[in-house]
PLY file of the C-alpha trace (Angstrom):
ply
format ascii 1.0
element vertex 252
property float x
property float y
property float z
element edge 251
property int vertex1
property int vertex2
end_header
102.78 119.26 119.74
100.08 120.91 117.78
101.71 122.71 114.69
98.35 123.59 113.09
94.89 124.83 114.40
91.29 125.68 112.81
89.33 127.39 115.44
86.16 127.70 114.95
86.38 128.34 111.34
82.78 128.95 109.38
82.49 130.20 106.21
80.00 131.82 104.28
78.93 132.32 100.35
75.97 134.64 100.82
73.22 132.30 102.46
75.13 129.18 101.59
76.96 128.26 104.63
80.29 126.21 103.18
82.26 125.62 106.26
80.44 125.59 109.89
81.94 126.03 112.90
84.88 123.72 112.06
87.52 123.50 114.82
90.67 120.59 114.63
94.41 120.17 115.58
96.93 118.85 113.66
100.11 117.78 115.27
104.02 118.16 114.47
104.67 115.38 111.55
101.12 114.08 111.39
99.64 113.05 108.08
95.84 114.42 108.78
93.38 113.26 105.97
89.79 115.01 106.11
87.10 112.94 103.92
83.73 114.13 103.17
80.66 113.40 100.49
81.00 115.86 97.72
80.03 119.50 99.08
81.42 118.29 102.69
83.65 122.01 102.52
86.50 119.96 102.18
88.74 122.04 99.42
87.01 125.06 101.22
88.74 124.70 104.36
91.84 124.24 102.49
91.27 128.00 100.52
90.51 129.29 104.29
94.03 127.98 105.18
95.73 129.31 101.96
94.08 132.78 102.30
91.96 131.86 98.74
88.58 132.50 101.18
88.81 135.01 104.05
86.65 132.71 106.77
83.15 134.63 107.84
84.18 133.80 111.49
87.07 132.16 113.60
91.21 131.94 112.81
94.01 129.56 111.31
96.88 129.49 113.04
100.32 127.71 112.13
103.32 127.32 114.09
101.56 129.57 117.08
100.69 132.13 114.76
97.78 133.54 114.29
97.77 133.84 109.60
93.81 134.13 109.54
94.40 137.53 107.54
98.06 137.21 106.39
98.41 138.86 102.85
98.01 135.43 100.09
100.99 135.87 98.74
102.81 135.11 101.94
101.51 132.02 102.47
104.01 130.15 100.52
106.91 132.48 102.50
104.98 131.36 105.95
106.08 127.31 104.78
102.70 126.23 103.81
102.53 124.69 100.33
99.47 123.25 98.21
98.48 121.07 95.15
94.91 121.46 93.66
92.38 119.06 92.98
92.80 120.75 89.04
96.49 120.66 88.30
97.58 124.12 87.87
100.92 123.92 85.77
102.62 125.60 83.11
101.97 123.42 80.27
104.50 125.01 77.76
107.26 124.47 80.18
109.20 121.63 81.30
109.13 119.80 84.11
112.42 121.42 85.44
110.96 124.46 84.74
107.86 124.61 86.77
110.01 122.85 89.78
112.29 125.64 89.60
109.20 128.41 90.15
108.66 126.08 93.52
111.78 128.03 94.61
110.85 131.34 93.82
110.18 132.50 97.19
113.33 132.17 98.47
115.69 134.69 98.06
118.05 134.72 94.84
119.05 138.37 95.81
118.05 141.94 94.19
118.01 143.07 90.53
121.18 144.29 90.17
123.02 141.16 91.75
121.03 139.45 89.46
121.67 141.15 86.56
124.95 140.98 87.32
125.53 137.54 88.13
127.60 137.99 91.59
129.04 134.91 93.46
126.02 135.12 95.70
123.56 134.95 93.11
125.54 132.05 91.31
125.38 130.35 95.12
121.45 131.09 95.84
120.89 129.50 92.03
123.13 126.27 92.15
121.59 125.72 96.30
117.60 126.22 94.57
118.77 123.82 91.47
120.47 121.39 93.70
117.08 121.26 96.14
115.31 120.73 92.36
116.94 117.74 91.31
116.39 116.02 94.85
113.07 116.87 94.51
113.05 115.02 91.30
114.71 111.62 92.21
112.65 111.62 95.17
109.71 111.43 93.20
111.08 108.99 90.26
110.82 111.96 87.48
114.40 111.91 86.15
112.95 110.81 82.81
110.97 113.25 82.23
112.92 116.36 83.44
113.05 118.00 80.30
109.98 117.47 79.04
107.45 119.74 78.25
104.04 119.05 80.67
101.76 119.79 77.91
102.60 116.15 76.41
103.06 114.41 79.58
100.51 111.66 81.18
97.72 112.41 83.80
99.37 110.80 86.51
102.68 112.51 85.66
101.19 115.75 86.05
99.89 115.16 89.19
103.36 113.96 90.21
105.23 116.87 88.87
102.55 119.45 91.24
103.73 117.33 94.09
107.07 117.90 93.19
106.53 121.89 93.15
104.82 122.30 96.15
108.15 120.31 97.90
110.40 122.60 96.27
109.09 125.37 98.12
110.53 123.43 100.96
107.16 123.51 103.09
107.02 122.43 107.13
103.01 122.20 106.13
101.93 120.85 102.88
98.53 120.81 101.70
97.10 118.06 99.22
93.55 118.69 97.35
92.93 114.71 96.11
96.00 113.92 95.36
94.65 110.38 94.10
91.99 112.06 91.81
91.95 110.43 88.36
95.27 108.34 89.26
95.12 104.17 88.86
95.66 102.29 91.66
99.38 101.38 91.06
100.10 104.88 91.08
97.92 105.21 94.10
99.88 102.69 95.98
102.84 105.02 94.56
101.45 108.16 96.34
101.09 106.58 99.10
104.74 105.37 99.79
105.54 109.02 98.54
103.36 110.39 101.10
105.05 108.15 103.76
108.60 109.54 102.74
107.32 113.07 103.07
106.60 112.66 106.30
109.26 110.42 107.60
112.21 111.66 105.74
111.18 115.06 105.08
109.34 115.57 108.61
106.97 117.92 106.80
103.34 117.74 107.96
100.40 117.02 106.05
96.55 117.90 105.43
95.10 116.07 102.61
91.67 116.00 101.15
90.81 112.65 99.86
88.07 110.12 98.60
89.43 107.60 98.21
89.66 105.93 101.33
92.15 103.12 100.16
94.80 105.87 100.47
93.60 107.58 103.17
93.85 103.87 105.21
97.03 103.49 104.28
98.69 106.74 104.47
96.77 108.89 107.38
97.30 109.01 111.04
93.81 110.46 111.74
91.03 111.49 109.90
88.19 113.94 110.20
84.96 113.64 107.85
83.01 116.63 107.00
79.62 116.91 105.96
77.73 119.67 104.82
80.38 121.98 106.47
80.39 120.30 109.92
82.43 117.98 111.42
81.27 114.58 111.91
83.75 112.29 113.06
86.92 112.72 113.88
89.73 109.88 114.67
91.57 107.07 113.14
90.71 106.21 109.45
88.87 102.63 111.27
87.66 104.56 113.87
86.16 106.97 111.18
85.48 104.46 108.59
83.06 102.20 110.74
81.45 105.12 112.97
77.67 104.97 111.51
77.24 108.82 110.55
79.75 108.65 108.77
78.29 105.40 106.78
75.04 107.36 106.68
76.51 110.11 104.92
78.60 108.58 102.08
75.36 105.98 101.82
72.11 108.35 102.52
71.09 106.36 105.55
0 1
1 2
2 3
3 4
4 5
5 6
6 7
7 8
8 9
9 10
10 11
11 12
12 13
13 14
14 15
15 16
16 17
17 18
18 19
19 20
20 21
21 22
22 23
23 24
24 25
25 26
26 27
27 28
28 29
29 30
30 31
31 32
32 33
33 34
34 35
35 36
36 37
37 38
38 39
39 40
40 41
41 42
42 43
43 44
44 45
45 46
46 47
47 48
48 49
49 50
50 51
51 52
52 53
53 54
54 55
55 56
56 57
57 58
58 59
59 60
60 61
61 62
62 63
63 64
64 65
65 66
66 67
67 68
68 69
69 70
70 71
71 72
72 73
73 74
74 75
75 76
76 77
77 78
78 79
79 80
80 81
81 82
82 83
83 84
84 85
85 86
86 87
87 88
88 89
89 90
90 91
91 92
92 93
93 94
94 95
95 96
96 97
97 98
98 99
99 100
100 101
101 102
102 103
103 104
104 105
105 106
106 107
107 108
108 109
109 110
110 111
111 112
112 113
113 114
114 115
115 116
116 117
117 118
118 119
119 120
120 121
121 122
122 123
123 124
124 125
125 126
126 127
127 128
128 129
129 130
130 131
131 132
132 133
133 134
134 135
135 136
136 137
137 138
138 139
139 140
140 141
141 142
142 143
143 144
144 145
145 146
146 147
147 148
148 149
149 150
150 151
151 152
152 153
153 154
154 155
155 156
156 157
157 158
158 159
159 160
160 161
161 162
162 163
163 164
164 165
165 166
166 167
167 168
168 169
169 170
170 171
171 172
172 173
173 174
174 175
175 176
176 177
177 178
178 179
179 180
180 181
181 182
182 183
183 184
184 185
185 186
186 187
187 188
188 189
189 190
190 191
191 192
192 193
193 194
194 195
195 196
196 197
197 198
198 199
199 200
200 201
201 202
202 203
203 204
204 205
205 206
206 207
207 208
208 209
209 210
210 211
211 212
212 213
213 214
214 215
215 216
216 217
217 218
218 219
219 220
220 221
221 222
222 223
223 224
224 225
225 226
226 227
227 228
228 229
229 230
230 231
231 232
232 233
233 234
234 235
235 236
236 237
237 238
238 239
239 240
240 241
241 242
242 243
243 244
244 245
245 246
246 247
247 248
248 249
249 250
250 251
């Protein structure tokens, strides 16, 4: 069952055409990688789907519903969650605290409960906190809960924007090169994570990726952009050996 659709999706940046014509299904629990040289319109499909871009033609639509021009700041509310190929964190808070902003769109009640600290409040907080600290032995960062991001490793960081976008509890979560500037052991480490995302968490995934060790190991199907059309679509070997796509990363 198809929980996500691009229809005909093009996108424009005066007479620079990013994103042409682009059309794709991604089903219920799929892990869908698209690949692309650089300036394929990769992460610009993704800000069409997050509402960062409004497309120049065609629709998104999630769940059956059409969110081509749903307000950006209901994105998050509609259960669609993203990382960024530049991590975007608070870096003078810790860990714990930018997890906890993951659960910021969920209700914790109104002002004056808040203020005043009623049962339900106390509930909403200790549920969203609870959530958190799954969130964080899920991903291995128990020992580095409390510390500030500013001082933390690379690969940490990238970890700990994972971790965010799953607090928001997503059913579609959106990864920008996840593996960007990680080593291969915590590649192999993303990739198990990935796995558990969608096999224990049943959420589904759309990840932009290079590196095609990952995307091998962790995608059920892959399409390759280039130049903001599609050019393959299929299995990563069925991808990975068709000859545009060779051409493309090689300049045949």
């Amino acid at each position: 069952m198809s929980v996500f659709a691009a229809k005909d999706v093009s996108l424009r940046f005066g007479g620079v055409l990013a994103v042409g014509n682009v059309s794709f299904e991604v089903e219920q629990g799929e892990v869908f990688a698209i690949i692309g040289p650089n300036g394929a319109g990769k992460t610009s499909m993704l800000n069409v789907i997050t509402r960062v871009f409004d497309p120049t033609a065609g629709s998104v639509e999630f769940e059956g519903q059409d969110i081509t021009r749903l307000p950006r700041h209901k994105v998050v509310h509609s259960g669609i969650a993203r990382t960024f190929q530049n991590i975007e964190l608070f870096e003078g808070g810790t860990v714990l605290d930018n997890l906890l902003l993951g659960r910021h769109r969920f209700d914790h009640g109104n002002f004056a409960a808040q203020w005043l600290w009623t049962p339900g409040v106390r509930a909403a907080e200790a549920q969203s906190r609870a959530h958190v600290e799954d969130v964080i032995d899920l991903l291995d960062l128990m020992p580095h809960r409390n510390s500030p991001v500013a001082g933390l490793p690379y690969g940490v960081r990238k970890v700990v924007e994972l971790a965010r976008a799953l607090c928001t509890q997503p059913r579609l979560l959106l990864l920008d090169e996840p593996a960007s500037g990680l080593n291969p052991e915590e590649t192999r480490e993303l990739a198990f994570w990935i796995d558990d995302i969608q096999n224990d968490l049943g959420i589904t995934v759309i990840m932009v990726e290079h590196d095609m060790s990952l995307v091998s190991e962790a995608a059920d199907r892959v399409l390759c952009m280039n130049m903001g059309q599609v050019l393959a679509l299929g299995t990563p070997q069925e991808v990975q050996g068709n000859p545009a796509v060779i051409a493309a990363y090689l300049g045949g």
